[in-house]
C-alpha positions, 0 to 999 in steps of 0.5 A: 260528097264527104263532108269533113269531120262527118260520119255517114249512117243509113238509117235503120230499123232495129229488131227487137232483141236489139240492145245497143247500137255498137256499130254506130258508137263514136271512136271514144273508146265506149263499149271496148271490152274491159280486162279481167271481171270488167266488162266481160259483155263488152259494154260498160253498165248503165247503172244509177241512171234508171231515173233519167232513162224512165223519163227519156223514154216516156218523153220520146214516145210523148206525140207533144214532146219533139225531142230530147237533150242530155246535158251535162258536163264532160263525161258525165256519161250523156251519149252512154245515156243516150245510146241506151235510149236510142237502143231501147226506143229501137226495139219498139219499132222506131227508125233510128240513126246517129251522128256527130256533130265536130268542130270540123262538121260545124263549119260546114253548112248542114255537115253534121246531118248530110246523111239525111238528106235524099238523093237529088233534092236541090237545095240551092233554095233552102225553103223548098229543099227543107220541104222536099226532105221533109216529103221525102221522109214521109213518104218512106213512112215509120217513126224516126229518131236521130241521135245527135251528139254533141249538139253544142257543135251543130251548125246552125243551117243543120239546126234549122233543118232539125227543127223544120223537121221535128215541127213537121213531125217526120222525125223526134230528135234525141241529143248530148249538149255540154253545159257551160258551152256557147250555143249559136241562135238556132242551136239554142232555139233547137235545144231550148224549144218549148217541145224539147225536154231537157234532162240533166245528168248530174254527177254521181253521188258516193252512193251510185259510184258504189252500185256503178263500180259493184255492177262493173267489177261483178262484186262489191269494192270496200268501201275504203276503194269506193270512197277513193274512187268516188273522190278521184273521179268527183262523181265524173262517169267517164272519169270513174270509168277510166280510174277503175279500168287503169286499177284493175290493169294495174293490180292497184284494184284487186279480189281479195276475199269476196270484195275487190280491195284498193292494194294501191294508188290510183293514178289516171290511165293514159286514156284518162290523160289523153281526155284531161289533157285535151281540155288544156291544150287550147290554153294560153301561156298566162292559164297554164301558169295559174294552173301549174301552180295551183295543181303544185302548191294548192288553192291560191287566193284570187287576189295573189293569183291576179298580181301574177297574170293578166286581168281576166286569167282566173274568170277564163279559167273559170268560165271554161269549167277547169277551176272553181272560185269560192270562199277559205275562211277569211279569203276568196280561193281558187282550186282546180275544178276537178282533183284528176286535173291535178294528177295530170298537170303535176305528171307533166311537169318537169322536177325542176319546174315543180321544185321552183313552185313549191319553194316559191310558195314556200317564200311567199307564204313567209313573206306574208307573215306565215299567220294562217293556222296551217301555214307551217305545215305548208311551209314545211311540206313544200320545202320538204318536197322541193328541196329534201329539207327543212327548218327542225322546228318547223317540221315538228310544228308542221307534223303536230298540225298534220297530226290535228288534220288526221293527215297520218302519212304527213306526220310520217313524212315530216318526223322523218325528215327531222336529224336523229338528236332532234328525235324527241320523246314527244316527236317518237309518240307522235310518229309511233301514233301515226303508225298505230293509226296506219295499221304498222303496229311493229313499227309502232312498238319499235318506236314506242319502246325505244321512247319508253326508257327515255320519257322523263316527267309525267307527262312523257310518260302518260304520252308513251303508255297511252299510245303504246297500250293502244298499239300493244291492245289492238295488235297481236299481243295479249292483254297481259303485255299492255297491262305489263306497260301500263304497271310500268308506267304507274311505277315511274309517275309520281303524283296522284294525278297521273296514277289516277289515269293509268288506272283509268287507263287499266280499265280501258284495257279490261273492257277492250279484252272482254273482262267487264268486271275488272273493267267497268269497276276501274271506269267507276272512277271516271269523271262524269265530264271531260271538264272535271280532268285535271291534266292529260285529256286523253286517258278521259277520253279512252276510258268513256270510250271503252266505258260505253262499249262494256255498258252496252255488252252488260244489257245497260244500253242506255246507259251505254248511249248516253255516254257514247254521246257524252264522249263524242262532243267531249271529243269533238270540242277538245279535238286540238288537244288531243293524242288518241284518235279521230272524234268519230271513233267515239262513235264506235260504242253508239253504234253497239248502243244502238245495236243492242238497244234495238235499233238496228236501222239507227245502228247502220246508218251511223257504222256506215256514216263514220266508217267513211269520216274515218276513210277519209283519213286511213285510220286503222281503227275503221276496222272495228265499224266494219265488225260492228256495222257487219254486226247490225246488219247480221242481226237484221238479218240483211245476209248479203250486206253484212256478208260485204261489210265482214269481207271488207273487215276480213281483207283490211284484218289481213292487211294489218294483221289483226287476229281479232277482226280476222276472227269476227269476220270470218265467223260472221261471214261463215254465218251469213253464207251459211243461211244463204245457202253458200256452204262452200263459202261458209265451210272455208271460212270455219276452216280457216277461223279454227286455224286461227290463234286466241286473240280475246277482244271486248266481243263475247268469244262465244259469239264465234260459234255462230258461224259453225251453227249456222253452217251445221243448220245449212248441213241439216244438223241442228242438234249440233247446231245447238250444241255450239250455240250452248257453248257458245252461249255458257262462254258468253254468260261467263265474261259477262257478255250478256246480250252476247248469251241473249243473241246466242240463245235465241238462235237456239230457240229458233232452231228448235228449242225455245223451251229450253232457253225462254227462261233464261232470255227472260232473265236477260230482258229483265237486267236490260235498262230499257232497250227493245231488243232483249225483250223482243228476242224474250217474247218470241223465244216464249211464243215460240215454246207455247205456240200460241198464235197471238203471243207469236204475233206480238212478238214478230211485231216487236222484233219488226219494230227493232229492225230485226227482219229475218227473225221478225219474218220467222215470226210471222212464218211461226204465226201463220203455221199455228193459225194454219193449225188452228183452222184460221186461214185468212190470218194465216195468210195475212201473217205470211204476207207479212213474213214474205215482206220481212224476208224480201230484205233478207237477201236469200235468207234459208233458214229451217224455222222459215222452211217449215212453217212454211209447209202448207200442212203444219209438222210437228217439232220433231218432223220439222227437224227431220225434213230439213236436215234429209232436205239438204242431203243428210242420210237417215242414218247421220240424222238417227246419229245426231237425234239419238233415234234408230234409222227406222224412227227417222225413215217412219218421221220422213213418210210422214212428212212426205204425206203431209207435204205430198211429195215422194224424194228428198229433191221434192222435199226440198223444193217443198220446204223452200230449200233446193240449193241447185234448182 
């Protein structure tokens, strides 16, 4: 007999191989096949749950354990949890099954596991039919698992009958349970028993919603995508599921480069609605009202939301999981649980009804004395929207506040709803900022310009050049049209005071274009301390700012951090006043202080902590952390890593239009495929740098060689190799990017000519005012020249305590290649432990000082570069060309080689040498 609301399911044991029960899935749209890179195996990845699934498992096979409960809330990704235990406890020989339990099962007395009962018992006495299930389930012998679903739902005959069975030991139960449900005395008795373990499935933090999307997509997503994720889905797994199948289909989440880009809105899909939609159906009249108008107008205090309802609406609310309650300040708020709930109210609202809400609000805002800091810009914004417009004055002091939140697109919205006379100089640099800030930089300058004839006072003109500098230093245009607006400025002001800043100013352009000298020199004059300014703020803060950089790049990284630091707080205490960017752009020289100093770890951790302060207002100048944390990670040697963070910079370059970060992305990128063995990638990323037009920025331009280096290394030609790092390295030197050269010389050292360049490393470590990494980089290129195995050990200690793991791994390899040739087999063993340890960080780091030393019998320098550039193809002939040697030197170097390593081909040789790209 059917039993309404219940699925029929044999029980089956599954063979091993057997990974997912699919055909028993519940219709919920689990498992479907996902459009393009989606999902091409069928199944949404299980991904950030190994914790819970190790701890499921070792329960289930527990003899003192009897079951299992998931709770969580709604589509926290419980049954996707559970399913996989049950799949995975299959394949180890247990009998399994699965069902449901429904609201429909659960008002009929064992409805929900009908199917396990046999054929013939009577139950008309529970006692002996309970008995005789439990007989018959015995008799038929293996080790069962039941999958139960839903377990909140279960009736309560059904969960008597469970735990008959359970305490009988015929079967071990696995089972979903949402949080915050009702659960009757024998359900709460059967998930709650004393052999039950219980494990939750907590939402999904900004970290696991980036490995979970990375393993959907096949690719890692920027970090400005994750975030929006992250934020749209409050960390719900079947939420974030939904928003990034509705992005992919709808071309908002697209590749671009290497990183799948968010190029649009996220917006719930219909599915996602359909679930959203089912949580408030059930609602009464006086419910949707408070949640109407919280989803329309924002939080609401409890108190006015009590005087439009019943006693008890917001504790229902509540209680049901759909709002949160909690303090704002000076008043108990209430907002909506989840941001996607917001999505969907709104979509369903008619234009009318929204309208009405928000001048509603707007009134009563009014009413109640508009006192609250952010009441003008509330008010503005509602009538705005409901009625298409507002009060002059109280857009232009709502768009000021909207410009303190870091809310740029507010700004937008709100200045351009002001009558072109009330168009202010001031209202044109607040909305040619908010521009700048957007990446819109030709509407940026249109505006700016347009302001820059009409300023009069000092003060207006200080407005204008600040922000226009700004928006002319970071786009296209070179140094010279920034510096031209800046002299202009200085002509029209007329106190000391204000030419003191625009020559603050002037040095602030210097550094951001590489000039140090001109630069730092013009900084010399730059108060200590943000409480010495007399006047405008602002060209203090930018002069710190672009100080700390140009100190970081002259070796003074000390120096650099105390004064990244300095402008950080200044900032931060003076936020509400000022007209330059968010605070944590002021971070942007820490993270280069620390960098340069030696402390890599320090360097990521802080890129990766401000870039997401910075996405979570869309200010365009989060690009120059993508460079920088790119950076960091490269100079750790973190390959795959700093290869996102560069085609992250590379996309959001694109989008905006800046040749600057399109050049230091597609050369860090280059580089980073290039020692992973990707010279494909490498090779297009060379091209198309090359295409690209001069654009100076406060990074060394010979820095931009690095990427060709390294790919000519991957081809097997590190004498050219060298050649572009000397360029590069003599380009450094003469801009004054000192640790620039410093980095561009040690990668000649390790491509085979440390001799050359120790000296002048040494020099460089010496100007340093106490970092760790120039010295480190020093003591290595000198080991490696002698070859002494003691000074290479030291040395590849230094550079491990700075971070670098790629070069500290070449160091150690270097070391045990000299013990190895000094008759010390056991250190040599240990020292390539060590260097194996470092290049597991290293993400599939080839590199030809690894290579080689690597050999188990030790080459000399001049078979080393011989055997790595014939390892990767290059013909004798090419390598005689490059070396200036006849073919025959070339060909009698490779016989030896061959001796030494005891293979007879280049394919053998390269698979010797760790270097065979297509094993």
């Amino acid at each position: 007999m059917a039993v309404p609301g219940v699925r029929r399911v044999r029980w089956q044991r599954c063979p091993p191989g057997m990974t997912s029960l699919t055909s028993l899935s519940r219709g919920t749209g689990r498992g479907l096949a996902v459009k393009g890179a989606v999902g091409k195996s069928g199944r949404w990845p299980l991904t950030g749950r190994d914790g819970e699934l190790a701890e499921a498992l070792a329960a289930v096979v527990d003899r003192s354990v009897q079951g299992v409960v998931f709770s969580g809330a709604a589509g926290a990704g419980k049954t996707r949890l559970a399913e996989e235990c049950l799949a995975s406890v299959a394949e180890q020989g247990f009998v399994v099954a699965q069902a449901t339990a429904s609201a429909a099962a659960g008002s009929v007395p064992l409805g929900a596991v009908a199917h396990l009962l046999p054929a013939g018992v009577d139950l008309s006495d529970p006692v002996a039919g309970f008995a005789a299930v439990a007989a018959s389930l015995r008799r038929a012998g293996g080790r069962r698992v039941v999958l139960l679903d839903d377990l909140h739902l279960l009736d309560g005959t059904s969960a008597v009958l469970l735990r008959q069975l359970m305490d009988a030991g015929v079967l071990r139960l696995l089972a979903t349970v949402r949080t915050g449900e009702p659960l009757g005395d024998a359900v709460h008795a059967l998930a709650y028993g004393k052999a039950v373990r219980r494990i939750g499935t907590a939402e999904f933090d900004l970290a696991t919603t980036d490995e979970v999307v990375r393993a959907a997509l096949g690719a890692p997503v920027s970090r400005r995508g994750v975030f929006a994720l992250f934020r749209a889905s409050g960390g719900n797994a079947l939420y974030l599921r939904e928003l990034v199948l509705a992005a992919v289909d709808s071309g908002a989440l697209r590749m671009v480069g290497e990183v799948w880009e968010l190029v649009g809105e996220l917006s719930a899909s219909r599915r996602l609605a359909e679930v959203v939609h089912a949580r408030l159906e059930h609602l009464g009249e006086h419910e949707r009202a408070v949640l109407d108008r919280i989803a329309v107008c924002g939080s609401q205090s409890v108190a006015e939301l009590c005087r439009l309802g019943p006693a008890g609406t917001v504790d229902r609310l509540a209680g049901a999981g759909l709002v949160e309650i909690g303090a704002e300040r000076r008043r108990t708020s209430v907002r909506l649980a989840h941001p996607l709930y917001g999505e969907v109210l709104r979509g369903t609202l008619p234009t009318v009804r929204r309208r009405a809400l928000l001048a509603a609000e707007a009134d009563r805002i009014v009413e109640r004395g508009a006192r609250r800091r952010g009441d003008a810009l509330r008010i503005a914004s509602h009538r705005l929207s409901a009625t298409g417009t507002a009060d002059p004055a109280l857009l232009w002091q709502a768009a000021g506040l909207a410009r303190h939140s870091h809310d740029y697109p507010q700004v937008v919205t709100l200045l351009q709803a002001l009558p072109a006379q009330e168009m202010t100089v001031g209202a044109r640099v607040l909305l040619g900022d908010a521009y700048f800030q957007m990446g819109r930089g030709e509407d940026a300058e249109r505006t700016l310009a347009e302001a820059a004839p009409l300023a009069r006072g000092d003060e207006e003109v200080l407005g204008v050049v600040m922000t226009r500098v700004d928006n002319l230093l970071w786009s296209k245009a070179d140094l010279s049209a920034a510096l031209a607006a800046n002299t202009e400025a200085l002509r029209r002001v007329t106190t000391e005071a204000a030419s003191h800043l625009l020559r603050i100013n002037e040095g602030y352009l210097y550094v951001a274009k590489g000039r140090f000298t001109e630069g730092l020199s013009r900084l010399e004059v730059l108060e200590e301390d943000i409480e010495e300014v007399q006047g405008d703020i602002n060209p203090w803060l930018r002069g710190a700012l672009m100080k700390a950089l140009g100190l970081s790049l002259v070796t003074r990284t000390q120096q650099a951090a105390r004064w990244a630091l300095r402008a950080y707080d200044a900032h931060m205490a003076v936020d509400e006043e000022a007209l330059v960017s968010h605070p944590a752009v002021q971070k942007l020289p820490w993270v280069l202080a620390l960098c340069e100093g030696g402390r890599l770890a320090a360097a990521t951790r802080e890129a990766e902590a401000t870039y997401y302060q910075l996405a979570a207002f869309s200010s365009v100048v989060r690009v120059w952390l993508l460079v920088l944390g790119a950076r960091a990670q490269w100079l750790a040697g973190h390959l795959s890593t700093a290869r996102r963070w560069y085609a992250e910079a590379i996309a959001l370059g694109r989008k905006v239009d800046n040749t600057m970060v399109l050049r230091a992305g597609l050369n860090g990128l280059a580089a980073c495929a290039a020692v992973q063995g990707d010279v494909e990638a490498a090779t297009e990323a060379v091209v198309e740098l090359r295409g690209l037009p001069d654009a100076l920025g406060f990074l060394s331009e010979g820095e931009l060689q690095l990427g060709a280096a390294w790919l000519a290394a991957a081809q097997g030609d590190q004498a050219l190799a060298r050649d572009l790092l000397r360029e590069g390295a003599a380009s450094a030197r003469r801009t004054g990017h000192l640790t620039g050269e410093s980095l561009l010389l040690t990668d000649i050292a390790r491509l085979g000519a440390p001799g050359e360049v120790a000296e002048r490393l040494h020099e460089l470590a010496a100007q340093g005012d106490g970092g760790t990494l120039l010295p480190a980089r020093a003591a290595f290129a000198a080991a490696l020249a002698c070859g002494d195995p003691r000074q290479l050990h030291d040395a590849a200690l230094q550079l491990e305590g700075t971070g670098s793991d790629l070069i500290a791994a070449e160091a150690f390899a270097a070391t045990a290649h000299a013990l190895r040739r000094t008759g010390l087999p056991r250190a040599a063993a240990d020292a390539g432990n060590r260097s194996a340890a470092a290049l597991e960080r290293c993400q599939g780091a080839r590199t030809p000082l690894l290579a080689t030393s690597a050999a188990p019998v030790p080459l000399t320098e001049r078979e080393r570069e011989i055997a790595v550039a014939a390892a990767v193809g290059t013909t004798s002939r090419t390598i005689a060309t490059s070396l200036t040697l006849s073919v025959r030197t070339v060909n009698n170097h490779l016989q030896r080689v061959y001796a030494k390593l005891g293979v007879t081909s280049r394919r053998e040789l390269a698979d010797a040498l760790g270097l065979n790209r297509n094993p």
